[in-house]
C-alpha positions, 0 to 999 in steps of 0.5 A, spaced: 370 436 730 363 438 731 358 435 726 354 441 727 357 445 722 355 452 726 358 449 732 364 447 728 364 453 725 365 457 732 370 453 735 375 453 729 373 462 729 376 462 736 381 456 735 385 461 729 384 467 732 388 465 738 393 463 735 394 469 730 395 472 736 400 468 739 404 468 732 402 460 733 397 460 726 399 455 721 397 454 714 392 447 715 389 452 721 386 456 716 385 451 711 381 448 716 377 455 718 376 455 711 373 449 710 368 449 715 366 456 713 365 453 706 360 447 710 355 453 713 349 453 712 346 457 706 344 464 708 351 465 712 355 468 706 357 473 711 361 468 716 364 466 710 367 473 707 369 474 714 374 468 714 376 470 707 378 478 710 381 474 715 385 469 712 387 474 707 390 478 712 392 475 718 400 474 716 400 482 716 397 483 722 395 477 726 392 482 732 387 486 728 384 481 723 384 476 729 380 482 733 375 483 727 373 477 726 372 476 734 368 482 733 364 479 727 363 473 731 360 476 737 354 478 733 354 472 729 353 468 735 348 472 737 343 472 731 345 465 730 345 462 737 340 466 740 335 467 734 328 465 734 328 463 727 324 457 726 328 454 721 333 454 726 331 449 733 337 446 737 333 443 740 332 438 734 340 437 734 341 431 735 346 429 741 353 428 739 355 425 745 352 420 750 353 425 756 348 429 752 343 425 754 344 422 761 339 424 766 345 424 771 349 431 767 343 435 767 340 432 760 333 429 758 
C-alpha cells in the first residue's frame, strides 16, 4: 500500500468497488476502504462519509453504491489531484520507489 494516504485512499476506492460489482467484495476489503478512509488528511470528511454510505450499503445493492462512489471519486480526484491549492504540492512527496527517480524512466 502507498505511503501517500490519498493515493492509498484511491487505489482501495477503485479496488472495492471492482469487486462490489463482481459480487467479489469481502469483509477485510472494506475494512481496509475503512481504514485508509480514517487515514485522509483533515479537510476530506467528505471522502470519509462516502465510504461509510457505501459500505453500509454495498451488500444490498453492490452496482449502485459502487457507481456512487465511482461518481464521488471522480470529482474528489479532480479537486484533490488537480488542486491548486498550496497546502497540497505532489512535487514535495517523496519518491516511494527507486524508479521514481531514475533519469532513464523519464524522472528527476
Amino acid at each position: 500500500m502507498s505511503r501517500c494516504p490519498l493515493t492509498a485512499f484511491s487505489t482501495e476506492t477503485y479496488l472495492a468497488t471492482r469487486n462490489a460489482r463482481l459480487g467479489r467484495l469481502t469483509m477485510s476489503m472494506k475494512l481496509k476502504l475503512a481504514c485508509v478512509a480514517v487515514a485522509l488528511p483533515e479537510g476530506h470528511m467528505p471522502a470519509r462519509e462516502a465510504v461509510a454510505q457505501f459500505i453500509d450499503g454495498v451488500d444490498a445493492d453492490p452496482a449502485f453504491h459502487a457507481d456512487q462512489l465511482d461518481r464521488f471519486m471522480g470529482c474528489w480526484s479532480m479537486e484533490t489531484f488537480m488542486s491548486d491549492d498550496p497546502g497540497f504540492d505532489m512535487t514535495t512527496v517523496e519518491p516511494e520507489f527507486d524508479w521514481q527517480g531514475r533519469r532513464d524512466c523519464g524522472h528527476g
